[in-house]
C-alpha positions in Angstrom: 99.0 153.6 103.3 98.1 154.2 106.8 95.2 156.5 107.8 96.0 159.6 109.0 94.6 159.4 112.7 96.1 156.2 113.4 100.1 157.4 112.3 100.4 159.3 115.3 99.8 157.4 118.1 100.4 159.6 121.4 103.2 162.5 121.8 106.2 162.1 123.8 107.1 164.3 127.1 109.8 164.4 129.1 112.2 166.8 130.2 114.4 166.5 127.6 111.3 166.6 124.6 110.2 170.1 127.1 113.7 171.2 125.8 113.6 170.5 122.4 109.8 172.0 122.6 111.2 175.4 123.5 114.7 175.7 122.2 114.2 173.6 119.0 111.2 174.2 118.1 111.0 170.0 118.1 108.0 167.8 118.8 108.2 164.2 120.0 106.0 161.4 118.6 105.3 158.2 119.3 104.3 156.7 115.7 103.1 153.9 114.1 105.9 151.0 113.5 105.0 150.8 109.7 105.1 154.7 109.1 107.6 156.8 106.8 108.6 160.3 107.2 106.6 161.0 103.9 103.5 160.1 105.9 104.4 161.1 109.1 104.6 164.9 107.8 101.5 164.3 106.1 99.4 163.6 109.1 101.0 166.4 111.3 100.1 169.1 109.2 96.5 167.9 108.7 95.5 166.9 112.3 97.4 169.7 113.8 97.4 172.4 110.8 101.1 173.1 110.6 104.2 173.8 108.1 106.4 171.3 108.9 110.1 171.7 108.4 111.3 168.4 108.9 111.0 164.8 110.3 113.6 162.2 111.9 113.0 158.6 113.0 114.1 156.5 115.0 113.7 152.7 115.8 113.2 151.6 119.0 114.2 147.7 120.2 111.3 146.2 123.1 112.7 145.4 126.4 112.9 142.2 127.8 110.9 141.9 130.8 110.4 139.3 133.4 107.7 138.2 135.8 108.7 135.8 138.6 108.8 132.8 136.4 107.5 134.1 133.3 109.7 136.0 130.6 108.0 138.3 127.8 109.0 141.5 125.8 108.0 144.8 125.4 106.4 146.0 121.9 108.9 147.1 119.5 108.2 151.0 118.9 108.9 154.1 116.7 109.7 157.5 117.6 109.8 160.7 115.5 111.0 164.3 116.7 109.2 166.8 114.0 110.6 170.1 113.5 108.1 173.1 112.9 108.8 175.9 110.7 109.9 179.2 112.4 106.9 181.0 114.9 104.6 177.8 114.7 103.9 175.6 117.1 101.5 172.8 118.4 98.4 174.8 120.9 97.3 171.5 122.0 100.5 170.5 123.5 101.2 174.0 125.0 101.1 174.1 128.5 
């Protein structure tokens, strides 16, 4: 069981998150790799005291990278996109 500060790492934005933000009602997450949607709901609705509606995850691969002669890999990561329940949203990442 993760703690509740450190499942949500940092939220998303891009156009096409902006879009989901204001047609969807959808938030983007970056979240820890370990994480389940169980828990991911959980520390929404404390940190940010919401109702949410529902959560979808994704799994995202680490690119390779290269520099000069050296060869590494980005961090594997997670993403979820969090849907709110109808009239609420998140003040903090209003703009």
């Amino acid at each position: 069981m993760l703690d509740k500060t450190k499942i949500i790492i940092r939220p998303i934005v891009t156009e096409k998150t902006e879009h989901l933000k204001t047609d969807c009602n959808q938030y983007t997450f970056e979240v820890a790799r370990r994480s389940n949607k169980v828990e991911i709901k959980k520390a929404m609705e404390k940190l940010f005291n919401i109702h949410v509606d529902k959560v979808r995850v994704m799994n995202y691969d680490g690119k390779p990278k290269r520099m000069g002669a050296f060869t590494g890999k980005r961090s594997n990561w997670r993403k979820a996109v969090v849907t709110l329940k109808k009239g609420e949203k998140i003040a903090s990442l209003e703009r």
